[in-house]
N, C-alpha and C positions, 0 to 999 in steps of 0.2 A: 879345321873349320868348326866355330863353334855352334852350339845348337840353339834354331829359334825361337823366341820365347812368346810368348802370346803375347799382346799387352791389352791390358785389364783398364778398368776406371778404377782408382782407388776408392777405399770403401766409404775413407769421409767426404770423398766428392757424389758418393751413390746416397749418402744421410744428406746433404745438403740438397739433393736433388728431389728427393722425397721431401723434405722440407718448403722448398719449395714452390711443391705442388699440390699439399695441403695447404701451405699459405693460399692459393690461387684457389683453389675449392672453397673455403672456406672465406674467401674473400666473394667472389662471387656469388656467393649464398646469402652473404649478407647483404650485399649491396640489390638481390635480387627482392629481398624479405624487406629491405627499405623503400625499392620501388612503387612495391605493392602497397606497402603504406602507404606512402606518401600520393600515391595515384587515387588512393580511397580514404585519403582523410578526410574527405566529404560526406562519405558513407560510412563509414564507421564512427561509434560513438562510444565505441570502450577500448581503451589499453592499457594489457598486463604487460605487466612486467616479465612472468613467467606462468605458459601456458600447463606447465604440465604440473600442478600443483593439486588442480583436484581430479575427486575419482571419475575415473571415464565410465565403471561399468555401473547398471544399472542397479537401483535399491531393491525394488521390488517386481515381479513379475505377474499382472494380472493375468486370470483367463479371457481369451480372447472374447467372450460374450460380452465381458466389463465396456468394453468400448473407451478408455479413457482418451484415446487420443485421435477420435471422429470428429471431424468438424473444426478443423483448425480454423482461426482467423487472418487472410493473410492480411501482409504490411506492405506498402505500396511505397512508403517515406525513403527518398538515397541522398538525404543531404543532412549534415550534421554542422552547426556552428560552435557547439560548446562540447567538444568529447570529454568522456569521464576516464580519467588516469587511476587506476587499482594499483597501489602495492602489494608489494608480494603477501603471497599469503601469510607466511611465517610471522611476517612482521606486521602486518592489519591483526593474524589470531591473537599473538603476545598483547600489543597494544591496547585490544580493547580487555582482554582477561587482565592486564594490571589496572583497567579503567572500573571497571565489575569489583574489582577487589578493593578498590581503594576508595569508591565512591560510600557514600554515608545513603542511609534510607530514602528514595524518591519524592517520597512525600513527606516529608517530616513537615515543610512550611505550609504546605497544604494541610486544612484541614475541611471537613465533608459534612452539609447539612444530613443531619441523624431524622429517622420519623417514621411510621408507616404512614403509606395513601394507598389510593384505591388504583395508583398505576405505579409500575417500576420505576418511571423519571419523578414523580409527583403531580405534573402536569398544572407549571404554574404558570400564571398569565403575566402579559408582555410586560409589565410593569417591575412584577417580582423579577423575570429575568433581564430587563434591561439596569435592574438595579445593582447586577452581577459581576457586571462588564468591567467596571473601573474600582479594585480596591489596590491602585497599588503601594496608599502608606497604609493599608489597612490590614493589617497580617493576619489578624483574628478574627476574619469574615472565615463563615460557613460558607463552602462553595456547594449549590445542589448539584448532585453529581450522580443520582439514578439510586438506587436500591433499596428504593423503599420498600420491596417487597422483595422477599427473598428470588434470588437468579437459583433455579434448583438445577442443582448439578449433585453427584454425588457426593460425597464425606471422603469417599478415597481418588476421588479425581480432583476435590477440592483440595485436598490437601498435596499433591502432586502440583496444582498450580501453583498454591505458596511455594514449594520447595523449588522453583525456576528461576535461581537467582542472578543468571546473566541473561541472556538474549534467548528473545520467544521470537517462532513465529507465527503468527496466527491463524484461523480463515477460519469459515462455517460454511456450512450446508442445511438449510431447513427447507423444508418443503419438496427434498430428493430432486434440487434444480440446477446441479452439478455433480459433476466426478470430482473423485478425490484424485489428485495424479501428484507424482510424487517431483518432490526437486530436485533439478540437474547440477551438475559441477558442482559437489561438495568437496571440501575440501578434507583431509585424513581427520583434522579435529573436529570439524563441527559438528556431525552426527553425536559425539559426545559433550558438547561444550553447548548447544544451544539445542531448546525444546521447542517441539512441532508439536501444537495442540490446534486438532478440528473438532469443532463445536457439532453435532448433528442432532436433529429431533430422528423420532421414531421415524414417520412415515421415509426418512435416508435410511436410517438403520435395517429397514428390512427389506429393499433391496441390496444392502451390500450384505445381509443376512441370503436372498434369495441368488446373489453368485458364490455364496461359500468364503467369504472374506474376511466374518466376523466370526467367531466361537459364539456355537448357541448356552452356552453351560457358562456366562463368565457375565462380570459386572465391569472386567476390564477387557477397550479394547486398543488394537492398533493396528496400523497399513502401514508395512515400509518405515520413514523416520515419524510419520505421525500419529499420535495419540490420540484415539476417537472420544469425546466425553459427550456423553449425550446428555440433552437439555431436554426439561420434560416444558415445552412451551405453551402447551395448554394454558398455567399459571402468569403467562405474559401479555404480548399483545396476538389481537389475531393476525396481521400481519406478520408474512414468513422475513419480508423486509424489514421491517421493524426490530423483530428480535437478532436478525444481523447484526443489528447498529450496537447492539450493548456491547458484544464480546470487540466490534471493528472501530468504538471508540474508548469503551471504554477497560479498555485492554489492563490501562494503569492499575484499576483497582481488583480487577478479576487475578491479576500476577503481581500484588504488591510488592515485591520484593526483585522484581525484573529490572532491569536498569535501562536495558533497550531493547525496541519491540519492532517488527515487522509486519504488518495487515496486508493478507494477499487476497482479491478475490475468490472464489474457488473457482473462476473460469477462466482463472490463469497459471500459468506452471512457470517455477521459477526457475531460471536455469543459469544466476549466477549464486556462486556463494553469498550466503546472508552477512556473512562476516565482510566481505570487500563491500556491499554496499553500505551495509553501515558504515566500515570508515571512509568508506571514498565520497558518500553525500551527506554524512551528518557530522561524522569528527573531524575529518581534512574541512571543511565549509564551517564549521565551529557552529551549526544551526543546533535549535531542536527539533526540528523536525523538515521531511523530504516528502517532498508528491509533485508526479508531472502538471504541467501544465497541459488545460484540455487542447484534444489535436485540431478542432475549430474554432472554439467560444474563445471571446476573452472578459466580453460585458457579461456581470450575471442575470439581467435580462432577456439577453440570447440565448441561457439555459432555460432559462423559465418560459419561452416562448418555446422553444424545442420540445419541452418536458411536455406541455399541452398539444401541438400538432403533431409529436407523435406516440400519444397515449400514455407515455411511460409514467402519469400519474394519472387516478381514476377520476379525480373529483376537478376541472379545471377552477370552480369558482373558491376555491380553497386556496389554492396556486396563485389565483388575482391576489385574496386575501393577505396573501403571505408576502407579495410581491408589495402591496400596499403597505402593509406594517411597514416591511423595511424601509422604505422609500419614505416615510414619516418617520421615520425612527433613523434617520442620516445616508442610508443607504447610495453614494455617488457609486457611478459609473466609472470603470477604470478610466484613468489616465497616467503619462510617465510620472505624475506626480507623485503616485503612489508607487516610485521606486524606492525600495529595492524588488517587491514584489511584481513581476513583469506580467501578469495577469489575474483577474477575479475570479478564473474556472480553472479547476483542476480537473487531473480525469482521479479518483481518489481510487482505484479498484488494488491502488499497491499505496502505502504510507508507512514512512520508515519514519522514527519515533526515541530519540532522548529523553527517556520519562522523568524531565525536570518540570520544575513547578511552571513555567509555562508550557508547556507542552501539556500536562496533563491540566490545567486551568480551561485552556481550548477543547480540549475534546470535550468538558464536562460541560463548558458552554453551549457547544455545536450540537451534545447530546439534546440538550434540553429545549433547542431549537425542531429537532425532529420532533419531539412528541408533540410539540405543542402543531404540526403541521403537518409533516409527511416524509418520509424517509429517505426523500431523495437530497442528499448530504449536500450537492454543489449547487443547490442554492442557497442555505445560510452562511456558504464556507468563507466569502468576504466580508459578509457582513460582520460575522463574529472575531475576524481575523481584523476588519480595521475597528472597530469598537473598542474590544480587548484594550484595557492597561494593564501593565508595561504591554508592549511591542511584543508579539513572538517572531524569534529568527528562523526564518522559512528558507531553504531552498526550493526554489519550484522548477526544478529542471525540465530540459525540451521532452517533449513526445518521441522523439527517436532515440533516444536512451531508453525510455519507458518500454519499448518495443525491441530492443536489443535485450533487458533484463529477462521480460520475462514473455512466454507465447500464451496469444490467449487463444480462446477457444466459446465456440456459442453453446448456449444454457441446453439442457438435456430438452431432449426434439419430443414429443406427443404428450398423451398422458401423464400426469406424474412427472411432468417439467417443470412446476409451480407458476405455469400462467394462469393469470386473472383471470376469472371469470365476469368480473364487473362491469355495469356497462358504463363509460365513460361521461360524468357528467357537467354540460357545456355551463361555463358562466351567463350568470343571468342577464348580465349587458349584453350579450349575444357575443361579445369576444374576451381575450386575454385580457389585456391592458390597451386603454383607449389613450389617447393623446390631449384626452378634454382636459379644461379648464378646474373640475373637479376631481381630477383624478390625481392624487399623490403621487404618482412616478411621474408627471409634466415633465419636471425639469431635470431628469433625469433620463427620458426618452427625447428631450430635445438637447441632451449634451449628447447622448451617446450616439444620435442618427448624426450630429453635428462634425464626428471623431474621430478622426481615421485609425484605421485598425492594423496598422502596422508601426 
């Protein structure tokens, strides 16, 4: 009687089985990560390709007294119609570093009214700058583009900013009326391949001197990926907003030799890579330049009615003024007419930036609009934007992208938060902008009341 033998599964029947059942995990996983998609493509408004690209740990570690991340802003938005698709990293880094290498000087066809005056911009009137707007067979116009008086920075910060010959990003702080907080999701190259430069006056400097942050003994400083340069703004305007606008428009000529640039407010932290948004809204979009559209306004009207009822400029009969120029000077109220640009109001507190001869043309124009008014940037931002010859190619993407890039966060709370003290002064008709027969917006307050806004 022979002896009985166990019987076994054979072993390629044990690898097939295991195969199997990593197919079935693995299929399920996926089909579970497409659900999810696919259930929140309404809500989501960015997708990678591949998430684990950048770095997860953090750059810098404040002390906790800093406070940089009090007072978040939340977002309330869960619907997305336009989501923004990122390539992978590797291939957005390559991309734009062969774009950086092989592009020729930013401004070469630009060229910059030269002079001193008794302000930074020159402060010339409506006439000079409306004479600015349209040279496009005119190659050899001077464009005024701000520096007539020296922007003082130092000799070794200045020369640091020449030396940033790919991609900057930018932001300021004057008047100590933001944290510096640093950017999330970088990816392994960018900390080396793109500069973070924060602009601060003194009255920043020393409290980020009174948390221990800056070296008392040095002319150089830095936070994490940014480079503090301090501006001695005494020398500029007395407005802490005002001296914002130089380094948040006129970036082009402060980093001549940058190719592409990012403006972040400081009361926002950015937490995709700078490098996917660059290519994912300026080079995938073939624009020169990216800014959301505002998450209310679409007429620039309804900013400048906004701007007065709720103070966020001090002088309202200035704001009439400025409302009036334009509105005499062609200024229409949106409509689809003026597609491809789907709104007049941006929110501008993020502006990503192809430093080609139109893009840099615009800013130097929109510069020149603030001094001559007020430094709140989204009211000349149409005006200059339909005026402008040639056309600049804008992407103005939605508000829920805007708020998936990057978190904001509200201006530092008490003293030494760079609130106005000003008292707010009302126009002398007794309102904003009247509807009378002599007033220059008429027919542009009776298209816009006429116009549905969607």
């Amino acid at each position: 009687m022979g002896k009985a033998t166990a019987r076994t599964t054979p072993l390629l029947l044990q690898s097939k089985l295991l195969c199997f059942s990593l197919l079935y995990l693995f299929s399920s996983l996926f089909l579970a990560l497409y659900t999810s998609f696919s259930s929140n493509a309404n809500s989501k408004c960015l997708f990678r390709s591949s998430p684990f690209d950048p770095i997860q740990s953090p750059l810098f570690s404040y002390p906790s007294s800093y406070g940089e991340h009090k007072h978040a802003v939340p977002t309330l938005r869960s619907s997305c119609s336009s989501p923004v698709f990122f390539s992978e990293y590797f291939v957005a880094f390559k991309e734009i570093r062969e774009l950086c290498r092989n592009s020729s000087s930013s401004g070469k066809n630009l060229r910059y009214l030269q002079g001193k005056a008794r302000s930074f911009g020159g402060n010339f009137d409506v006439w000079e700058r409306v004479s600015s707007f349209d040279h496009s067979d005119d190659a050899g116009f001077e464009v005024p583009c701000g520096f007539f008086k020296d922007f003082p920075v130092s000799d070794h910060d200045r020369k640091a900013m020449e030396n940033c010959a790919g991609v900057v990003v930018v932001s300021a702080i004057f008047g100590d009326h933001d944290k510096i907080r640093q950017p999330k999701g970088l990816g392994s190259k960018t900390p080396g391949f793109v500069c973070f430069f924060m602009f601060a006056d003194d009255s920043t400097l020393r409290t980020l001197d009174y948390h221990n942050l800056i070296p008392k003994d040095s002319n150089e400083y830095s936070i994490g990926v940014w480079r503090i340069v301090r501006v001695s703004v005494e020398r500029l305007y007395e407005s802490a907003a005002m001296n914002g606008m130089i380094p948040k428009y006129l970036v082009h000529r402060l980093f001549p030799n940058s190719k592409y640039s990012i403006w972040i407010d400081a009361k926002l932290q950015l937490v995709v890579d700078p490098l996917l948004l660059i290519h994912s809204l300026v080079i995938s979009e073939n624009v020169d330049m990216a800014i959301s559209r505002h998450p209310y306004y679409i007429h620039t009207m309804e900013e400048a009615m906004a701007t007065a009822r709720w103070r966020k400029w001090f002088d309202v009969d200035s704001l009439k003024k400025q409302m009036e120029t334009y509105c005499e000077n062609g200024l229409q109220p949106w409509t689809p007419k003026k597609h491809p640009y789907p709104s007049d109001v941006p929110d501008s507190a993020l502006i990503l930036r192809k430093h080609s001869v139109g893009s840099n043309r615009f800013s130097c124009l929109l510069f020149n609009e603030l001094e001559a008014f007020n430094p709140r940037d989204q009211l000349p931002f149409a005006y200059v934007r339909d005026k402008m010859k040639p056309k600049l190619k804008m992407n103005m993407f939605e508000v829920e992208v805007f708020e998936q890039i990057a978190v904001e966060y509200r201006h530092n709370l008490g003293p030494g938060g760079g609130s106005s003290s000003r008292r707010t002064k009302r126009a002398v008709s007794g309102g904003f902008v009247n509807g009378s027969s002599n007033s220059r917006c008429e027919s542009y307050l009776l298209e816009m009341w006429g116009e549905p806004h969607d």
